[in-house]
C-alpha positions in Angstrom: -19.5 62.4 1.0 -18.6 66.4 -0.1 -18.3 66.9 -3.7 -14.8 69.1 -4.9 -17.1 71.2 -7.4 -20.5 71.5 -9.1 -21.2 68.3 -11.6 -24.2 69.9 -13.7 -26.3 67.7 -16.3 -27.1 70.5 -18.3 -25.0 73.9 -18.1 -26.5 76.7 -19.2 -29.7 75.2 -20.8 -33.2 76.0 -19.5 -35.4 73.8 -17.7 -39.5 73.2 -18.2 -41.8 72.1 -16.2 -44.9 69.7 -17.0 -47.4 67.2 -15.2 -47.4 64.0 -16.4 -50.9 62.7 -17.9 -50.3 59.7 -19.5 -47.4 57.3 -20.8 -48.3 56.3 -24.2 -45.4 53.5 -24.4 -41.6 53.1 -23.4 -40.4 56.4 -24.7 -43.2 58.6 -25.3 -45.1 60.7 -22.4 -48.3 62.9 -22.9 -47.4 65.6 -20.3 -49.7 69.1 -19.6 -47.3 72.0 -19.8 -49.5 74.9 -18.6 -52.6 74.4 -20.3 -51.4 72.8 -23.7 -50.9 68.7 -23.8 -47.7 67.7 -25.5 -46.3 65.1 -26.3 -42.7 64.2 -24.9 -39.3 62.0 -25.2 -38.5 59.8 -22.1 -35.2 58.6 -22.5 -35.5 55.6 -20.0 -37.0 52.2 -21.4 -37.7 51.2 -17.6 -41.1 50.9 -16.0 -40.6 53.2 -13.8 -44.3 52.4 -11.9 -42.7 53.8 -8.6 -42.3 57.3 -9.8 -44.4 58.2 -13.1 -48.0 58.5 -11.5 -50.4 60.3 -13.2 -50.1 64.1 -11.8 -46.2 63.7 -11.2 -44.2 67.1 -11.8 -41.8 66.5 -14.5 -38.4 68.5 -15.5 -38.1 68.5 -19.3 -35.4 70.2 -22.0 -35.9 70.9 -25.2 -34.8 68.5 -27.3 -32.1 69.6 -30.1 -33.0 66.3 -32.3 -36.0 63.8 -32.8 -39.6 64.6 -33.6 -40.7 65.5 -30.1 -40.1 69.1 -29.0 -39.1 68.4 -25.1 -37.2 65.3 -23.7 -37.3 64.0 -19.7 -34.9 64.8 -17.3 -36.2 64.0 -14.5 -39.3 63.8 -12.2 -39.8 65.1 -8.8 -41.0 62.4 -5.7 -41.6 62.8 -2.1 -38.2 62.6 -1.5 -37.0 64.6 -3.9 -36.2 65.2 -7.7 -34.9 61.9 -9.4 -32.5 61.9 -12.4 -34.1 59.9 -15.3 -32.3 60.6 -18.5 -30.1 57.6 -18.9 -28.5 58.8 -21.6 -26.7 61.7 -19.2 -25.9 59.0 -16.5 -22.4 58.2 -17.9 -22.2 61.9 -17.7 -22.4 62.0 -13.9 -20.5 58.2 -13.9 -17.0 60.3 -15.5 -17.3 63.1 -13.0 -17.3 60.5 -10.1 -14.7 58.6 -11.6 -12.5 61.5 -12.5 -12.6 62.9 -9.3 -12.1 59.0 -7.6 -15.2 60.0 -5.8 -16.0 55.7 -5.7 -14.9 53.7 -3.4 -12.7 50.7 -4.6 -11.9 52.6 -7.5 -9.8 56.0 -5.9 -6.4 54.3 -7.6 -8.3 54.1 -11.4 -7.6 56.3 -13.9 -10.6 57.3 -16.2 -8.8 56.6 -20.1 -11.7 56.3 -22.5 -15.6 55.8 -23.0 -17.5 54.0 -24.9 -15.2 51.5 -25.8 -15.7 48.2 -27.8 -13.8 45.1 -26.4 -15.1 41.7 -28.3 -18.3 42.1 -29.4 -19.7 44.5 -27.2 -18.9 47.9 -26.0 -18.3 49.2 -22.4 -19.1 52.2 -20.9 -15.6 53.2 -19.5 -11.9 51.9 -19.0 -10.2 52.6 -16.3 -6.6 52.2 -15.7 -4.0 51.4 -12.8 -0.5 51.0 -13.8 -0.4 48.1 -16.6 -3.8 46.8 -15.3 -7.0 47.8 -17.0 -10.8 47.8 -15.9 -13.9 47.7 -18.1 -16.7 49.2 -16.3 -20.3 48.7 -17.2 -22.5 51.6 -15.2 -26.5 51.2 -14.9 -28.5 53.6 -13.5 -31.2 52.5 -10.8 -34.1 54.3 -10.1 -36.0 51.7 -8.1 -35.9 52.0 -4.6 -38.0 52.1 -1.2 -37.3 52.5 2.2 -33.4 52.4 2.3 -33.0 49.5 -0.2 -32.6 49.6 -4.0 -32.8 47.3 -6.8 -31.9 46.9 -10.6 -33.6 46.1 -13.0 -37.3 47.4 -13.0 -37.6 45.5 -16.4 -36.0 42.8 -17.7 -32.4 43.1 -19.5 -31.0 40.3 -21.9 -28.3 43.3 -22.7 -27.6 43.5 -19.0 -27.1 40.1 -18.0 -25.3 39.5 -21.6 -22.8 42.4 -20.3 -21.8 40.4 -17.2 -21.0 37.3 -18.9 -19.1 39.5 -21.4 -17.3 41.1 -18.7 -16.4 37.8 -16.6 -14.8 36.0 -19.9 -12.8 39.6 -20.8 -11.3 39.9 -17.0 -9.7 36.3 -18.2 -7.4 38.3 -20.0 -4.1 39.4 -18.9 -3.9 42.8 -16.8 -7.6 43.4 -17.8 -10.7 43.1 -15.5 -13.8 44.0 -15.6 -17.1 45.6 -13.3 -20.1 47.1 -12.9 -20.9 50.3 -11.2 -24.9 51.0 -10.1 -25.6 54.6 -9.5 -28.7 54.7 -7.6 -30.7 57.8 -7.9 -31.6 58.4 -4.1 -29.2 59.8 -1.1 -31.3 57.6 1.2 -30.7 54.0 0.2 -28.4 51.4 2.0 -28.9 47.9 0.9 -28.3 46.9 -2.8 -29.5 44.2 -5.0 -30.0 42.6 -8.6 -34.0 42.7 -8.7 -34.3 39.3 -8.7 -38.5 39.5 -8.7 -38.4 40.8 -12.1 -35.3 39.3 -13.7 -33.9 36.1 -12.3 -31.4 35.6 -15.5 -29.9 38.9 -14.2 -29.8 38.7 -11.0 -28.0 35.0 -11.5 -25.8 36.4 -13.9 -24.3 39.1 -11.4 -24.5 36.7 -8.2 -22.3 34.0 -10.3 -19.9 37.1 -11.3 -20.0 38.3 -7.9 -16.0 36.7 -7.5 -14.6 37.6 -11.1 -16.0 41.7 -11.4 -16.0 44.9 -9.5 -19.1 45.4 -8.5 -20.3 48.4 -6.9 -23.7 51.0 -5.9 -23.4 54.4 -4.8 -26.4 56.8 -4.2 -26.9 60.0 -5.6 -29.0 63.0 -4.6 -30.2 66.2 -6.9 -30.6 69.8 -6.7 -33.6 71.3 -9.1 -31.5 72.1 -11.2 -30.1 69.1 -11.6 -26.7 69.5 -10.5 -25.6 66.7 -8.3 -26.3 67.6 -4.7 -24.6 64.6 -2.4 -23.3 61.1 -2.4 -24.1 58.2 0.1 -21.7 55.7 1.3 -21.4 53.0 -0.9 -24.3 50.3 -0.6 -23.9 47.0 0.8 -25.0 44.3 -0.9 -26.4 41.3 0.7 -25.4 38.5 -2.0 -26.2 35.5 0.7 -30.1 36.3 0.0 -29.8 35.6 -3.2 -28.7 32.2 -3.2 -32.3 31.2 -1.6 -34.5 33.7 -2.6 -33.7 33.8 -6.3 -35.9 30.8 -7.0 -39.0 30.2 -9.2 -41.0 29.7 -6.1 -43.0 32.2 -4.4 -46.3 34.6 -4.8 -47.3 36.6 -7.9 -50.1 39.4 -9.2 -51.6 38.6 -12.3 -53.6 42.0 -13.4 -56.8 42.3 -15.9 -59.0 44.6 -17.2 -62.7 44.2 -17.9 -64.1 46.6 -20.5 -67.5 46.0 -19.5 -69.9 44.4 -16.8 -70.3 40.8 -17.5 -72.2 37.8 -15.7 -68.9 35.0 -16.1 -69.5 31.4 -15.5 -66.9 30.3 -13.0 -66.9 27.0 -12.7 -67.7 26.0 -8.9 -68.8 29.2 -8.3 -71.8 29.4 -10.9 -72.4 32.4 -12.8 -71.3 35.7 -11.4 -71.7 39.2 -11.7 -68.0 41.4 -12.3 -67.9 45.0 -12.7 -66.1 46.9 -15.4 -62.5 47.9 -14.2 -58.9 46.2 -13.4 -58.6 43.2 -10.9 -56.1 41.6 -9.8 -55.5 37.7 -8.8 -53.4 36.8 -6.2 -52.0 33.1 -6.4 -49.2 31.1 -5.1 -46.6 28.7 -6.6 -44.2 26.7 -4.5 -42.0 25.8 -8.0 -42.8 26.4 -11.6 -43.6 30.2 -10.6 -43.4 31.7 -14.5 -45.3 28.5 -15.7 -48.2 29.3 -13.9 -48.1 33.1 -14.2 -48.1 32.5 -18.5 -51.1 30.4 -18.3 -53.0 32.9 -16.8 -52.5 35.7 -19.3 -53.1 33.3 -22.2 -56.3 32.4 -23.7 -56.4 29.1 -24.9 -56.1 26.4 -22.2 -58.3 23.7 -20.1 -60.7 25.4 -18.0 -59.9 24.3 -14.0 -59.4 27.0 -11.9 -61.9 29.7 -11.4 -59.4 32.6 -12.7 -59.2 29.9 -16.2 -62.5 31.5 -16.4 -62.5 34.6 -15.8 -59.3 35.4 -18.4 -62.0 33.9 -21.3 -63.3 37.4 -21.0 -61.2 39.7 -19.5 -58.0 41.0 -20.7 -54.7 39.8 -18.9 -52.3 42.5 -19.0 -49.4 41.2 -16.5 -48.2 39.2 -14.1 -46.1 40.2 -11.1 -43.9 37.8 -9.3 -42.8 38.2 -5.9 -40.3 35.2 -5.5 -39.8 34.3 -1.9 -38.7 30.9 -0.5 -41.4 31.7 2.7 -45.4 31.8 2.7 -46.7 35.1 1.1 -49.9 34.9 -0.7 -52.2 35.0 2.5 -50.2 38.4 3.7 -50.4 40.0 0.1 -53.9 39.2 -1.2 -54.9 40.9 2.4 -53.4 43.5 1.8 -54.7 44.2 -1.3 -58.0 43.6 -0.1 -56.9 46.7 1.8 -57.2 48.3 -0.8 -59.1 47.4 -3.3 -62.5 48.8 -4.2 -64.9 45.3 -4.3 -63.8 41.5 -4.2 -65.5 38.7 -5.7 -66.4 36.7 -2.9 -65.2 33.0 -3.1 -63.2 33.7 -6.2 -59.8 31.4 -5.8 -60.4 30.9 -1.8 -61.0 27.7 -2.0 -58.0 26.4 0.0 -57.8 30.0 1.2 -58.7 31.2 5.4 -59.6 34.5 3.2 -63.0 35.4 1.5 -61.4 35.9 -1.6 -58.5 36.2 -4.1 -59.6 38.5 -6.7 -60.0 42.2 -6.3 -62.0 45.1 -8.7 -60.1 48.2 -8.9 -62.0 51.2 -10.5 -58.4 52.4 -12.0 -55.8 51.1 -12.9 -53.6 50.1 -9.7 -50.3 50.5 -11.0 -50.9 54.1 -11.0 -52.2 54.4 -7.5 -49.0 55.1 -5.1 -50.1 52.7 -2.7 -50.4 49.5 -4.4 -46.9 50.2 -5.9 -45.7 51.3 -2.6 -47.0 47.6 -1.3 -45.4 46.2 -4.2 -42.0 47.6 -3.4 -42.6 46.6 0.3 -42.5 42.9 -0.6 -39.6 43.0 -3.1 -37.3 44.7 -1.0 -38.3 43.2 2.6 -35.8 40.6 2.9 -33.0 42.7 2.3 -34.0 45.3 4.8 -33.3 45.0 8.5 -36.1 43.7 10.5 -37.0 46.8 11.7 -37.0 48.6 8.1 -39.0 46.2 6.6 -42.2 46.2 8.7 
């Protein structure tokens, strides 16, 4: 889609460069620029596990408020440089919607932002004739392989918005959407992540029939000024119905500070390196139940991964919600990849060796779990032929 003139983030203001080193927590990043380590602002409260490995090339400006001297703008990927200052994304949502650059919404006129309706306020409103259109706009930068999803962490805000938006489009002459700008040229397919937030992802399938609901992807110069514009996604809303469940496989991940000898149960007393592991289990119902009683201490003692979490830390779990058999495919392919199992660990009822793998770093920073990750979220959304 052609653009009719330049839509720049940031006119006239210089751009650094920096490596990341090391997120400290949701909004602070410990980035090398040249040979000094500073600390720096990430305006983006997502996870962002697909893009913010350890080494990544980041863009940065200084910031003109805050403690921190430099703020993220972005972060360069295989594929390209990726917008991540969410706070600028309802910068490039009023360009697009001034210039009816989004589909559905060519006959809208862009009349105010940030404006408060109820109890909540809306990113834009949009009028046509008498009619009105409160539009919610979320930036998404989670995507692989031609699909994309939203969110990479959950939102009670988000889902909250939705509901909020459904009972206002009640109103006369007033209606109300949600418009997900997705930060890659390449993706096709759309959908409410509904691995990592099921209350969301119900939220916009119920809404589905009441809002506007829209994704359009974006690609970026260097300088970030915005470089092209996909077609708009589709979005396959009959997966959801069956796949939205609380049924499927899941990750839980741990760390072990130390080399220990554990007593496992069945399995006697064995030896586990220090460094990460991840369990791979199954649940055909009750999918969160049995993902909490992993990463919590005090409970009885049955399986042989109730044992191991006496003395390792859990740090997550990871669903992977599918209404078909996964766990056998996964925990192989994290086998793949991992650095030494734990033979007979959870493989009781398993044609595998075992279900828990030893890591010697964490893998949520190694491209290629992640990558498998994002392989099984978005596989049932993709053609056959893009998901293999």
């Amino acid at each position: 889609m052609s653009l009719p003139g330049p839509c720049t983030l940031y006119p006239g203001e210089p751009l650094f460069r920096g490596s990341l080193v090391v997120r400290k927590n949701r909004f602070v990043v410990t980035c090398r620029m040249e040979e000094t380590l500073v600390d720096v602002h990430l305006p983006n409260p997502g996870r962002l596990w697909e893009i913010l490995y350890p080494g990544t090339k980041l863009y940065l400006m200084a910031s003109k408020k805050g403690k921190l001297p430099y703020r993220i703008i972005g972060a360069e990927t295989p594929r390209g440089p990726v917008m991540l200052d969410t706070v600028r994304a309802n910068h490039v949502g009023a360009f697009l919607l001034e210039h009816r650059l989004i589909p559905g919404l060519e006959e809208w006129t862009l009349t105010g932002r940030e404006v408060t309706f109820g109890s909540s306020r809306f990113d834009f409103l949009l009028r046509r004739g008498r009619e009105r259109l409160l539009l919610e706009l979320k930036s998404c930068t989670l995507f692989h392989e031609g699909g994309a999803m939203f969110p990479d962490a959950p939102t009670e805000r988000g889902a909250r918005h939705v509901r909020e938006l459904v009972t206002l489009s009640k109103e006369p002459d007033l209606r109300g959407g949600v418009l997900f700008l997705v930060q890659s040229p390449e993706s096709k397919v759309f959908l409410p992540d509904y691995h990592t937030d099921p209350a969301f992802a119900e939220a916009l399938y119920e809404a589905r029939k009441d809002l506007w609901i829209g994704a359009q992807g974006m690609g970026w110069h260097r300088d970030f000024s915005l470089a092209s514009l996909s077609e708009p996604l589709k979005i396959p809303w009959e997966i959801l119905p069956q796949e939205n469940a609380d049924g499927g496989c899941y990750l839980v991940l741990f760390s072990l500070p130390e080399s220990l000898h554990i007593p496992t149960g069945s399995l006697g007393n064995l030896f586990f390196p220090q460094g990460y592991y991840l369990y791979v289990g199954s649940a055909t119902s009750g999918l969160t139940a049995r993902m909490h009683r992993h990463l919590r201490k005090r409970k009885n003692l049955h399986w042989h991964v109730d044992y191991f979490s006496q003395h390792a830390k859990a740090l997550r779990g990871i669903p992977l919600r599918s209404s078909t058999p996964c766990e056998t495919t996964l925990a192989e392919e994290v086998a793949s990849l991992a650095s030494w199992e734990i033979p007979g660990f959870g493989a009781s009822d398993s044609p595998l060796s075992s279900h828990l793998f030893g890591f010697s770093s964490n893998p949520l920073h190694l491209r290629e779990f992640v990558t498998l990750l994002l392989h099984h979220r978005m596989k049932k959304m993709l053609s056959p032929s893009q998901a293999q």
